[in-house]
N, C-alpha and C positions, 0 to 999 in steps of 0.2 A: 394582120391579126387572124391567128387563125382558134376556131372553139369546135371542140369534137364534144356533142352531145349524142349520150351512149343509154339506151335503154337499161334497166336492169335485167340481170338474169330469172331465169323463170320462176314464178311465182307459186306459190299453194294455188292462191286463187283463180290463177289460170286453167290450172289441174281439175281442182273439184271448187266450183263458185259457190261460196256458202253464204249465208247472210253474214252480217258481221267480222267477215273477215277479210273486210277491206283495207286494211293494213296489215295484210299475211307476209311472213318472211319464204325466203329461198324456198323451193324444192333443194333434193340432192342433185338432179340435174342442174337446178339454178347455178349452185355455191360453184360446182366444178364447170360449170360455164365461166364466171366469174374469176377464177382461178386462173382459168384459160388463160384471159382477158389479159390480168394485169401481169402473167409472167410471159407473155406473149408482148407485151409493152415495155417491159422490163429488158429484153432481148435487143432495144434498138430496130425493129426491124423495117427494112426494106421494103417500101410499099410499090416500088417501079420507079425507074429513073436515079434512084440514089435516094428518093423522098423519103421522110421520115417522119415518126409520129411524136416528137417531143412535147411531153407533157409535164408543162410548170405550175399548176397547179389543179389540185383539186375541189371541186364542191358537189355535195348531193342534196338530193332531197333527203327531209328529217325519217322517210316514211322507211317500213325496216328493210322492206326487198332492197329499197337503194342505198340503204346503209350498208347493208351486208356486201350487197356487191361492190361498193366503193372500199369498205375492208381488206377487199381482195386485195385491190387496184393499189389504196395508200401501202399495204405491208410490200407488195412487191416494188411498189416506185420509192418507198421513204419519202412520202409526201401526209404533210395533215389533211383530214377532211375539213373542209367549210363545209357548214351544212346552214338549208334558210329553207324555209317553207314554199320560198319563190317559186322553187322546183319541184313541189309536189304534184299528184295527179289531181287533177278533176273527180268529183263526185259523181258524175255523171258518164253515161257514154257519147265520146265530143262528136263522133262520126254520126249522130242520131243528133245532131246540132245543126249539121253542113247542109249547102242549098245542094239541090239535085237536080237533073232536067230528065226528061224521058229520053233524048238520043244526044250524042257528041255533037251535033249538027246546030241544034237547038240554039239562038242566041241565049248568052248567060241571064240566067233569071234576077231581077230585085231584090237584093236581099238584107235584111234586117235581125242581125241576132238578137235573139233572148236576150235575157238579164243576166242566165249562169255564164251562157257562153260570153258574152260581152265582155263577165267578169275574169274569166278564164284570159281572155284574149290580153288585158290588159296587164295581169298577173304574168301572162307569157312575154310580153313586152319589157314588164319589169323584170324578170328575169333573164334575159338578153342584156337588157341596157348592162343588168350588173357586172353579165360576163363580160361584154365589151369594154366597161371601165377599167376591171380590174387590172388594167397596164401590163397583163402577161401576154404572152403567144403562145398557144398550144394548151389552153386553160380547156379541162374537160368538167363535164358538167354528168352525173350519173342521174337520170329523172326517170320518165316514165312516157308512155309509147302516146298519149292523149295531149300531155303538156310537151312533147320534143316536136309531133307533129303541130300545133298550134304554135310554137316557136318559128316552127319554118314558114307556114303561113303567116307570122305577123314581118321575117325576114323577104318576102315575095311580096306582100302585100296584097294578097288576095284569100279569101276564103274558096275559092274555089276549086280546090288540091288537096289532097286527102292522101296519105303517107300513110302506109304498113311499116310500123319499126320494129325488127326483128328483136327478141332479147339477146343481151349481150352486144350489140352489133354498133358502130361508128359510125355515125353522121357526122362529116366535115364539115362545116360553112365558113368561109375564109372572106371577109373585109378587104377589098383590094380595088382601086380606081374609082373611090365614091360608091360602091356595092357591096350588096353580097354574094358573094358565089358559090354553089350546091359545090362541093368536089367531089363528098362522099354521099350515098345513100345506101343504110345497111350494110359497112363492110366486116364481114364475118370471118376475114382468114383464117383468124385463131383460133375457128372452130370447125372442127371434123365434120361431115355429114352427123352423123348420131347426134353431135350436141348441138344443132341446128332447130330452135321453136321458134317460133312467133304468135 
């Protein structure tokens, strides 16, 4: 089973952070990152060895940068969107949630999340399980860079890993021998250096 969770493309609010505009749609860098994306997916393309990225189905989150950019994705695959809250972002900044130590060295610290994080974590969990039920392979999920990296820590089982997901970019994680396994983290073929944020 494999599930490609894919940040959205670049936001307003990444640009210029305003109040209230926490559910900002695309820049024009975003749309055409997005664009990228799914006719870049649309192409069959060759990831090394013959590998391939089939995707059977879609879901995003309801918020509009990920709508937008699932847009992209559905008109180029001729796929419908599911869309479910599951997949929305955090209120919060989750990296201002995670324990820290002073050096690499350091035994890992006690840790006990908050209530948002908590909630967060759980919400990412349920948003997993759905992908995993949904009986597809190759089921991509469009979210956001807070909830895909809190996805991968509830998939690791640790809080204590911290992800930069790039916009636009493929995160793999493939169900295989009782696990989960990372294959991708941020892969961005599909986009030139210039349309390259995070």
């Amino acid at each position: 089973m494999k599930i490609y969770l894919v940040r959205h493309g670049q936001s307003r609010w990444q640009v210029a952070r305003q109040e209230g505009e926490w559910n900002s749609p695309l820049t024009e860098l975003g749309q055409a990152q997005a664009e990228r994306l799914g006719s870049w997916l649309a192409g069959d393309p060759d990831i090394g060895g013959g590998d391939r990225l089939p995707v059977t189905a879609l879901y995003a989150s309801t918020y509009l940068r990920a709508q937008e950019t699932a847009a992209a994705v559905a008109g180029a695959l001729a796929l419908p969107i599911q869309s479910h809250t599951e997949l929305c972002e955090a209120d919060f900044l989750v990296s201002e949630r995670l324990p820290s130590r002073g050096t690499p060295n350091e035994p890992l610290p006690r840790y006990q999340a908050d209530n948002q994080y908590a909630d967060l974590k759980e919400r990412a969990q349920q948003a997993l399980n759905m992908l995993a039920d949904s009986g597809g392979d190759g089921v991509m999920a469009i979210s956001h860079g807070g909830l895909i990296s809190t996805m991968l820590r509830q998939a690791a089982g640790s809080d204590h890993l911290s992800f930069w997901i790039y916009n636009a970019s493929i995160n793999l994680i493939e169900w295989k021998r009782g696990r989960w396994h990372l294959i991708f983290l941020n892969l961005w073929d599909h986009l030139p250096p210039p349309f390259r944020t995070y």
